[in-house]
C-alpha positions as YAML, in Angstrom:
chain: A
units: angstrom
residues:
- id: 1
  name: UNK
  ca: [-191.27, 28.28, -110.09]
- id: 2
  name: UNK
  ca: [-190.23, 28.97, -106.79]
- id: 3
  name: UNK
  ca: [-191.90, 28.75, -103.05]
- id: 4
  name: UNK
  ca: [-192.83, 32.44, -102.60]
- id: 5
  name: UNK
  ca: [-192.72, 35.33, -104.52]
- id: 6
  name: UNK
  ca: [-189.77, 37.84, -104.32]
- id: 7
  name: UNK
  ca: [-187.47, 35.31, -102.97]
- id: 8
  name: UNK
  ca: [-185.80, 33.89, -105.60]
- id: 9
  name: UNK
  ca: [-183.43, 35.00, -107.95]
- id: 10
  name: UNK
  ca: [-181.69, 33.07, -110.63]
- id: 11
  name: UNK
  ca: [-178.17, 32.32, -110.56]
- id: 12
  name: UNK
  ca: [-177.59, 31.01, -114.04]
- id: 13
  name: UNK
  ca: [-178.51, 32.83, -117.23]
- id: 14
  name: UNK
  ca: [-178.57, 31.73, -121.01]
- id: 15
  name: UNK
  ca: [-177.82, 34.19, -124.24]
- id: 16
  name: UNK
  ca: [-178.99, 33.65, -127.44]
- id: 17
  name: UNK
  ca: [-176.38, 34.34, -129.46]
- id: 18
  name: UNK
  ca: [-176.27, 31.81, -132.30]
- id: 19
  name: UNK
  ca: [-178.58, 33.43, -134.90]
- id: 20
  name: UNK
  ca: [-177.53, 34.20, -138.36]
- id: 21
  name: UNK
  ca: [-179.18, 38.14, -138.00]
- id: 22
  name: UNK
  ca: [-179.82, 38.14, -141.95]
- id: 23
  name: UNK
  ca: [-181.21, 41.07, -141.90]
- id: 24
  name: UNK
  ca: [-178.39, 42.31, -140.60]
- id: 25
  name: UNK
  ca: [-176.37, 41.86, -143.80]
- id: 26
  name: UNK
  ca: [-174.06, 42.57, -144.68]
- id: 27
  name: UNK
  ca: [-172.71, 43.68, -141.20]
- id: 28
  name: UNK
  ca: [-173.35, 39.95, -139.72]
- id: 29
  name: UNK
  ca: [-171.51, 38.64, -142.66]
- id: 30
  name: UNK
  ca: [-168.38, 39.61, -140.84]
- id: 31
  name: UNK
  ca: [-169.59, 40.31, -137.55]
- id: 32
  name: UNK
  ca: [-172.05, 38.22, -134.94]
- id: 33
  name: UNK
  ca: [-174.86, 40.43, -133.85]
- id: 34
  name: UNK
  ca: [-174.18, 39.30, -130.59]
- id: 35
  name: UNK
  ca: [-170.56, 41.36, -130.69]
- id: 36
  name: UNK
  ca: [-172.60, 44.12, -133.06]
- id: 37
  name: UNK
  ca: [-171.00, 47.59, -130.66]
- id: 38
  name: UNK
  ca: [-173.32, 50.14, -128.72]
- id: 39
  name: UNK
  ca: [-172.13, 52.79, -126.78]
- id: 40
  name: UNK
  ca: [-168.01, 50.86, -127.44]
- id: 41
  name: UNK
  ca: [-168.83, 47.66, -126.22]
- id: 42
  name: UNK
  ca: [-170.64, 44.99, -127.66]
- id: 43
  name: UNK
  ca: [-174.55, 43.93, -127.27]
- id: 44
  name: UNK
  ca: [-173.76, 40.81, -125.18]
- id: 45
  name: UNK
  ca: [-171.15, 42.53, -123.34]
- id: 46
  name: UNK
  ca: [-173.76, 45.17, -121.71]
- id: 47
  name: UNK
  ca: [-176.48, 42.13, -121.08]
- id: 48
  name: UNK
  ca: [-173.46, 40.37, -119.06]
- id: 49
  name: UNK
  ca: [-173.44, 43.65, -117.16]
- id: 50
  name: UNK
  ca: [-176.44, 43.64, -116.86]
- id: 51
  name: UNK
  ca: [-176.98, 39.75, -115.50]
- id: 52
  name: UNK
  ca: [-174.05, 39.45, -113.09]
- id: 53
  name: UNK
  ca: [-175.43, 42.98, -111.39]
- id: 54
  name: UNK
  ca: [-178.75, 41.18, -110.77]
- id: 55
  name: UNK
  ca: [-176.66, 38.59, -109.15]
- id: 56
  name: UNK
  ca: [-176.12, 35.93, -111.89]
- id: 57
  name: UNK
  ca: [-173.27, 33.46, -111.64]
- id: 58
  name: UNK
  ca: [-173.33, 31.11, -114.30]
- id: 59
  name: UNK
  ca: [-174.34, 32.17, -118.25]
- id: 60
  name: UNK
  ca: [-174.52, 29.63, -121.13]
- id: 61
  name: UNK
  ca: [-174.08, 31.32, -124.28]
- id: 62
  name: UNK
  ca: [-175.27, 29.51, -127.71]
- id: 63
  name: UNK
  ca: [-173.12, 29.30, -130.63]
- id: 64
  name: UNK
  ca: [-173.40, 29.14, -134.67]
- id: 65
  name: UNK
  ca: [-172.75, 31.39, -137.06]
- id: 66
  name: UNK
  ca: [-169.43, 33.20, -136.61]
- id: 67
  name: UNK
  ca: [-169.40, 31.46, -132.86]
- id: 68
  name: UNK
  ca: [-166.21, 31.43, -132.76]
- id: 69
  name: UNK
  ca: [-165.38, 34.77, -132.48]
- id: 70
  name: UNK
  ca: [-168.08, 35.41, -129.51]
- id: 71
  name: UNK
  ca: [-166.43, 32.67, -127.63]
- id: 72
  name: UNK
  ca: [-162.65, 34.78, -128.16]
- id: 73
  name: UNK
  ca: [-164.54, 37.66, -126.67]
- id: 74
  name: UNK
  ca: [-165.57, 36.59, -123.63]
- id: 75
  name: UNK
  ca: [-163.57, 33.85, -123.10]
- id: 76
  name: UNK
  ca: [-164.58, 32.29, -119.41]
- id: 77
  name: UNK
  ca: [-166.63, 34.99, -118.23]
- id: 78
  name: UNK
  ca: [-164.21, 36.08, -115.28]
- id: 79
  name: UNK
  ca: [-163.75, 39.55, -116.94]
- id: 80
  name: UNK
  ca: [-167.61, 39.75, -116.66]
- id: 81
  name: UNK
  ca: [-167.59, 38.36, -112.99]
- id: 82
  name: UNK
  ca: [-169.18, 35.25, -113.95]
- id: 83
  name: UNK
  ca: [-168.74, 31.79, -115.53]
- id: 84
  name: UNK
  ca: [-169.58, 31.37, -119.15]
- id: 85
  name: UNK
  ca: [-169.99, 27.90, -120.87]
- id: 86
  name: UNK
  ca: [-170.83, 27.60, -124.43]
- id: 87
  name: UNK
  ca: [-173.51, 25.51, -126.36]
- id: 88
  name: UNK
  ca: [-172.66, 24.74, -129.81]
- id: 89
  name: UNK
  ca: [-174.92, 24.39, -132.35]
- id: 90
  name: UNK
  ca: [-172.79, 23.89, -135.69]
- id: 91
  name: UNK
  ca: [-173.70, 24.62, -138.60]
- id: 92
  name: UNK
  ca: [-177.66, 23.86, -138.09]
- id: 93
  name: UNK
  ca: [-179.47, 26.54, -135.95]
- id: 94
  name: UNK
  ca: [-181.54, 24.89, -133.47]
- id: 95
  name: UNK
  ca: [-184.20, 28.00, -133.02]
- id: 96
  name: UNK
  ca: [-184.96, 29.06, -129.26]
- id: 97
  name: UNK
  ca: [-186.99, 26.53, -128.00]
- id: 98
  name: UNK
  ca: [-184.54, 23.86, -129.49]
- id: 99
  name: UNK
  ca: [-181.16, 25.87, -128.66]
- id: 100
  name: UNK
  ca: [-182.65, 26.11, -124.88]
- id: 101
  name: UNK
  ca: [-183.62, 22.30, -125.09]
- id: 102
  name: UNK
  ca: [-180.43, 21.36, -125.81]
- id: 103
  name: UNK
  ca: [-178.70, 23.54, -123.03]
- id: 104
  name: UNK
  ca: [-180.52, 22.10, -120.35]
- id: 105
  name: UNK
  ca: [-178.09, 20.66, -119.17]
- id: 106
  name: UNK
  ca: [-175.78, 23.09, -118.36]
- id: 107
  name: UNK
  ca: [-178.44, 25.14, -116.55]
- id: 108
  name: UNK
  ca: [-179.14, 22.83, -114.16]
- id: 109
  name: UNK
  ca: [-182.76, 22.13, -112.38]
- id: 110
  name: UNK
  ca: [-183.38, 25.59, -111.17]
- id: 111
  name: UNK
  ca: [-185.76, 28.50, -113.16]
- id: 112
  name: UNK
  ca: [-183.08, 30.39, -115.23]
- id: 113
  name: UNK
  ca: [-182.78, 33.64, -117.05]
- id: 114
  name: UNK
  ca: [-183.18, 33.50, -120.88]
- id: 115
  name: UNK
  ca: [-182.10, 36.62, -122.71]
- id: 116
  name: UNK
  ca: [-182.01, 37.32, -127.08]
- id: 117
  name: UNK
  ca: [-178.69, 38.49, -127.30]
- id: 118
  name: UNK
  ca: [-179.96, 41.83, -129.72]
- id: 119
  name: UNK
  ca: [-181.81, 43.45, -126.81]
- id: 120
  name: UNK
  ca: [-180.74, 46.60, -125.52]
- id: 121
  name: UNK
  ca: [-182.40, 47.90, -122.43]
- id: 122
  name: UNK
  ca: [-182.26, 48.99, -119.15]
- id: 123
  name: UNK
  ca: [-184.78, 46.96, -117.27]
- id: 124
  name: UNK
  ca: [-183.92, 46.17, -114.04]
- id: 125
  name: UNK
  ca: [-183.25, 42.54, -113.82]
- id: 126
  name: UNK
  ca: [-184.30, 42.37, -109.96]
- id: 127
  name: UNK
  ca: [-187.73, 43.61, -110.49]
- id: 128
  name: UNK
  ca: [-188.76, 40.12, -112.17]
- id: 129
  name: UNK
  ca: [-191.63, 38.68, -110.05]
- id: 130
  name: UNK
  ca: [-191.98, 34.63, -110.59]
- id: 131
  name: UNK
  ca: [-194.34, 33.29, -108.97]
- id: 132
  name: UNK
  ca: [-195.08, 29.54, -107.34]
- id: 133
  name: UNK
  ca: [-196.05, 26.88, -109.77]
- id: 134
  name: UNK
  ca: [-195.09, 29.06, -112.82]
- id: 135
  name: UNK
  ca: [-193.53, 27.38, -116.41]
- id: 136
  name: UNK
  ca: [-192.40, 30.92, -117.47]
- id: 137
  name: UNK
  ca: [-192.16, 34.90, -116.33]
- id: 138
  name: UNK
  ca: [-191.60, 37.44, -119.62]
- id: 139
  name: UNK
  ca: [-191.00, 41.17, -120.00]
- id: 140
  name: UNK
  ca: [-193.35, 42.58, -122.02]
- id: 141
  name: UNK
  ca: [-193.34, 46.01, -124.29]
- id: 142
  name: UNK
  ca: [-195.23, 48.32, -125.83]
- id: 143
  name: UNK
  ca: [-195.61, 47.25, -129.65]
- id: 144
  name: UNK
  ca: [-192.88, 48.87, -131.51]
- id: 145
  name: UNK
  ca: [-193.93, 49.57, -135.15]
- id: 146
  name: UNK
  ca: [-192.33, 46.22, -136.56]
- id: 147
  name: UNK
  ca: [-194.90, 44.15, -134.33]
- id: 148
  name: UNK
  ca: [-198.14, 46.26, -134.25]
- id: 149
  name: UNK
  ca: [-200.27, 43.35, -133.29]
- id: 150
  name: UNK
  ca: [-197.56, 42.27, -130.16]
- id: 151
  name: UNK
  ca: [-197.11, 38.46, -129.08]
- id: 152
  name: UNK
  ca: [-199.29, 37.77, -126.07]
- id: 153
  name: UNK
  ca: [-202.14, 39.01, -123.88]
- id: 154
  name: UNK
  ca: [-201.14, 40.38, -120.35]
- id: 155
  name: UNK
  ca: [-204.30, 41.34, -117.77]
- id: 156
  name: UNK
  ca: [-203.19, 41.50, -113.90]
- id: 157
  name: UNK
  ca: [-199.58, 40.07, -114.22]
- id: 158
  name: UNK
  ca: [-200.47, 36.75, -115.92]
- id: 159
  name: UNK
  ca: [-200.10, 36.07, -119.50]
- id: 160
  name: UNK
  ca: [-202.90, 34.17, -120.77]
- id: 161
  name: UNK
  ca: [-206.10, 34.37, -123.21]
- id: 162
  name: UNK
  ca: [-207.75, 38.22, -122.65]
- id: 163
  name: UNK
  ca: [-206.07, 41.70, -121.92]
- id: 164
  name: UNK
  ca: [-204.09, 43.87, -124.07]
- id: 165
  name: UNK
  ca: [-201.28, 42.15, -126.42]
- id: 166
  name: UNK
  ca: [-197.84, 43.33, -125.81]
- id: 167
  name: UNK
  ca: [-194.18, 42.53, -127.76]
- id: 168
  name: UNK
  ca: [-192.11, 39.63, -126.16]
- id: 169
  name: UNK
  ca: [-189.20, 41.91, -125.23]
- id: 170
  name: UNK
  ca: [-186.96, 39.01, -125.47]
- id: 171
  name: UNK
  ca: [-186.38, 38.32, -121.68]
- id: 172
  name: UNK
  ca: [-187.59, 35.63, -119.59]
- id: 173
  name: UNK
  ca: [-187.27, 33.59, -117.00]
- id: 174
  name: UNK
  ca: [-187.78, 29.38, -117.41]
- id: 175
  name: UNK
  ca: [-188.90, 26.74, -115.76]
- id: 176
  name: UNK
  ca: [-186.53, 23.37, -117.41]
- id: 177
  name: UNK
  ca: [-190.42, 22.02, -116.72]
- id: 178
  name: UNK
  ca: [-191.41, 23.53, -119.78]
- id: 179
  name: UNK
  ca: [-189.02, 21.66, -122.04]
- id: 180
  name: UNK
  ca: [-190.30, 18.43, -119.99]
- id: 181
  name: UNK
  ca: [-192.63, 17.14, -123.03]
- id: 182
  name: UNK
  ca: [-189.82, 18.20, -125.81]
- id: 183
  name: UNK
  ca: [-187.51, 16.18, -128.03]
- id: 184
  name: UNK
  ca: [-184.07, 17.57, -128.76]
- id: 185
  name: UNK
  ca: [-184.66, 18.94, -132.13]
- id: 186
  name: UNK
  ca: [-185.41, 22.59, -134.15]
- id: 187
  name: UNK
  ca: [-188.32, 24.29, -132.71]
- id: 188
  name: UNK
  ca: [-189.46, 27.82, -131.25]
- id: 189
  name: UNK
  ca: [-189.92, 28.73, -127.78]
- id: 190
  name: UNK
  ca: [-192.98, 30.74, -128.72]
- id: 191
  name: UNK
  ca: [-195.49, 27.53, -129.09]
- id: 192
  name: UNK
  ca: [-194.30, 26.59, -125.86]
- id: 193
  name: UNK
  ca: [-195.13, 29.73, -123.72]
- id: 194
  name: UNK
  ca: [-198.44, 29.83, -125.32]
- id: 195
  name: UNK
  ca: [-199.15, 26.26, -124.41]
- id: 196
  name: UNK
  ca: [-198.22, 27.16, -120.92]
- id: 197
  name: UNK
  ca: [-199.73, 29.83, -120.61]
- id: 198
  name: UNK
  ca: [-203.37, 28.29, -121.66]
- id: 199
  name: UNK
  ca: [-202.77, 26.30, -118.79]
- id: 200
  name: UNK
  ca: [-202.34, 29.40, -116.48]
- id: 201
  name: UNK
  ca: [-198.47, 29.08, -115.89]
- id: 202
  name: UNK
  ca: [-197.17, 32.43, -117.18]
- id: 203
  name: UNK
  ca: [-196.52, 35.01, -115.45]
- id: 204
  name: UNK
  ca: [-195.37, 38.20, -116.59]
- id: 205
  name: UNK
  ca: [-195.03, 42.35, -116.57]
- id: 206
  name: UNK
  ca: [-194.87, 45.33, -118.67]
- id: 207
  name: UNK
  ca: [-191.95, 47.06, -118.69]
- id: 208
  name: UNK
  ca: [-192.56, 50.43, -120.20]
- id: 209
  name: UNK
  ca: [-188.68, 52.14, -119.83]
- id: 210
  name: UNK
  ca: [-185.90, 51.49, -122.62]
- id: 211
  name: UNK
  ca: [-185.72, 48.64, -124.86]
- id: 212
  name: UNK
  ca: [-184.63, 48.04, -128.20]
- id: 213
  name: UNK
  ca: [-183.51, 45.52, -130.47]
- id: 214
  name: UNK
  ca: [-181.51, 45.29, -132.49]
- id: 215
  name: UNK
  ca: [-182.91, 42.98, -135.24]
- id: 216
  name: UNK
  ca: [-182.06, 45.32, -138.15]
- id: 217
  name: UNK
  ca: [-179.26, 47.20, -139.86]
- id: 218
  name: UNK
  ca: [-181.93, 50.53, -139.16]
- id: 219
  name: UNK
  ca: [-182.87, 49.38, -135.30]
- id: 220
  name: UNK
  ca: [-178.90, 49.07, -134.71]
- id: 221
  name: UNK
  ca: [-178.52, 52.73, -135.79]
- id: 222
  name: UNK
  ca: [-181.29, 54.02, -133.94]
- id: 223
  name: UNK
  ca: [-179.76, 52.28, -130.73]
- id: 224
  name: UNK
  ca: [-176.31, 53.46, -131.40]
- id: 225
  name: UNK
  ca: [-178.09, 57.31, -131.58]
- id: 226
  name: UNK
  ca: [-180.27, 56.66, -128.48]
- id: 227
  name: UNK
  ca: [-178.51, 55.02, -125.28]
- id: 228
  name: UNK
  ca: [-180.95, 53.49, -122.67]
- id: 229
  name: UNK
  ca: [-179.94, 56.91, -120.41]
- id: 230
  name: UNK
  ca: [-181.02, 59.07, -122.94]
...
């Protein structure tokens, strides 16, 4: 993923923002969950924050249901000190492995940020550690009580067959080099990782300080009564 560790830093970024959030409903009936508001501005609005501060230039946001009204509110990006281009999906969702797929490319060659556009947290962006040769780096959590079981095994930084299992926290950084071997059609980014990482290309970290999603009508509350300061 890059020549030596602690040296790079990506410049470009991609949101997922074009999910339908049914269980949402009925606030994303009338509402994206990307533009769902914590603390007065919306989700994607504090990840932007969030991004450009860890030195991100360039963020491709994905767009279905209610896109249109995600693209209104951030426009180009230059209120958010960055660029933002759009990938639209239409009508058909093309998951996260396929909505990534078929950004490529407007992210260009080099590893890139990939962030679910629910997530509220303050991890600090910066503190990502990708390492030479890698497919993937994720944040990792502690398993909240909706995922018990948690998504992958982490032992010694590296995501692979053994250790403790930990949630996905919905942040990453990728490799294009793990799309290389995938068609431009609906799939998850999950099978993907797990490949990768069988193969020893996964890096990765616990991050054990705020996060959230916000996944649910319930979650959403419990963010909007707990701010990552609190």
């Amino acid at each position: 993923m890059t020549s030596a560790r602690n040296e790079f830093r990506p410049t470009r970024a991609m949101i997922l923002a074009a999910g339908r959030g049914r269980r949402l409903r009925p606030l994303s009936d009338r509402l994206p969950k990307a533009l769902m508001e914590v603390e007065g501005k919306p989700l994607i609005e504090h990840l932007l924050a969030a991004l450009a501060a860890a030195g991100v230039r360039e963020a491709v946001v994905n767009l279905s249901w209610l896109g249109g009204m995600i693209r209104a509110r951030l426009g180009d990006g230059s209120r958010h000190g960055l660029r933002i281009r759009y990938s639209e999906e239409g009508e058909s969702v093309w998951d996260t492995g396929g909505g990534i797929r078929r950004a490529l490319p407007l992210l260009g060659e080099e590893p890139f940020w990939v962030v679910n556009a629910d997530v509220r947290t303050s991890f600090p962006f910066p503190a990502a550690n990708p390492r030479a040769g890698d497919l993937a780096w994720l944040m990792l959590v502690p398993n909240p009580e909706h995922n018990p079981a948690g998504d992958f095994h982490l032992r010694e930084e590296r995501v692979g067959k053994d250790g403790p299992r930990y949630t996905f926290g919905g942040v990453s950084i990728l490799a294009p080099e793990l799309f290389r071997d995938s068609a431009e059609k609906v799939f998850g980014l999950a099978p993907l990782l797990r490949t990768a990482a069988d193969e020893g290309r996964v890096a990765g970290a616990l991050y054990e300080g705020y996060w959230a999603d916000a996944g649910t009508v319930e979650r959403l509350e419990a963010i909007r009564r707990r701010p990552p300061e609190a």
